[in-house]
C-alpha positions in Angstrom: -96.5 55.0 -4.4 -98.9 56.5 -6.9 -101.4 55.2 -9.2 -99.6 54.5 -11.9 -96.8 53.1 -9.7 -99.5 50.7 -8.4 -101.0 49.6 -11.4 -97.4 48.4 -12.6 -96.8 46.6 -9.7 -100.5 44.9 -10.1 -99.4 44.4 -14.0 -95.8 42.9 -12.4 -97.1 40.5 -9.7 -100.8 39.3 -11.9 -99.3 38.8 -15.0 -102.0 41.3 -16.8 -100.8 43.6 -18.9 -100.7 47.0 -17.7 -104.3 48.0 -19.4 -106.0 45.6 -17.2 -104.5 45.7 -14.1 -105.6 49.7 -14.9 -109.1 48.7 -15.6 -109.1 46.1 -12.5 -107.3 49.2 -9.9 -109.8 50.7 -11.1 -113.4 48.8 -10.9 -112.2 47.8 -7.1 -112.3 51.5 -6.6 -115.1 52.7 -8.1 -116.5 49.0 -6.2 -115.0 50.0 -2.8 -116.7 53.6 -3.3 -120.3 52.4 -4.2 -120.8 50.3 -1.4 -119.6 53.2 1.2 -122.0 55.4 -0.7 -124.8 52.9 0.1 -123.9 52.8 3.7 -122.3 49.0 3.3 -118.6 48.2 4.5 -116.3 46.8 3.0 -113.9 44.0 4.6 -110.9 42.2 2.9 -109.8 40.1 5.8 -106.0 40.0 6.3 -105.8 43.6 4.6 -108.5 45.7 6.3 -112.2 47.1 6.0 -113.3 50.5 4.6 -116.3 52.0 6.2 -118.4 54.9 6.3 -118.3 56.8 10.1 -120.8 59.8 10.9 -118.7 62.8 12.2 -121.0 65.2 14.5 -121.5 69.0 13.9 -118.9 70.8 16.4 -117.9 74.6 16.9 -114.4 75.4 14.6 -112.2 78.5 14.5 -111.5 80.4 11.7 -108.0 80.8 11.6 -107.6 84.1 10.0 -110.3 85.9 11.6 -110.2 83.9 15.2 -114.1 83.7 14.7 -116.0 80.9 15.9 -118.2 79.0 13.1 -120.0 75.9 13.4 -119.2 73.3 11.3 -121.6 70.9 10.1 -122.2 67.0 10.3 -121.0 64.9 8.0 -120.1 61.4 6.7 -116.5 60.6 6.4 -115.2 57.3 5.1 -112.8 55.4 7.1 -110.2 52.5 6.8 -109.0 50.0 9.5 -106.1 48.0 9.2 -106.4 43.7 9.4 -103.7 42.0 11.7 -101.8 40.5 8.8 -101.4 44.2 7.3 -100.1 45.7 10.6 -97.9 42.7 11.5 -96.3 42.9 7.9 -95.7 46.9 8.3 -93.8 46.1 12.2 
């Protein structure tokens, strides 16, 4: 499913026309992504919680050369999945 495949099935199941269910796809985004920025999670019990993990520097290969480089630390956001969403997908 794609973005536009999502916000007609938001449009189908809310009732909103397909404009807002657009605008609302989007503000929970942009939402979701400025409280990882500021270092906050987010949970949605039932469906799962985004959060920001710190990933550690660590010695890569390039795979054209073979050469060794060293890759640096970084922040990486990350999503865990609630009980209701992973007893709904078995």
């Amino acid at each position: 499913m794609n973005k536009s495949e999502l916000i007609n099935a938001i449009a189908d199941e809310s009732g909103l026309s397909k404009a807002d269910a657009g605008r609302a796809l989007d503000a929970t985004v942009s939402s979701v992504t400025a409280a990882l920025k500021g270092g906050d999670s987010v949970s949605l019990i039932g469906f799962g919680t985004f959060a920001v993990k710190a990933r550690s520097a660590r010695a890569g290969r390039n795979p054209q050369t073979g050469a060794t480089i060293q890759i640096k630390a970084s922040n990486i956001p990350s999503f865990k999945a609630g009980k209701t969403l992973k007893d709904s997908v078995n």
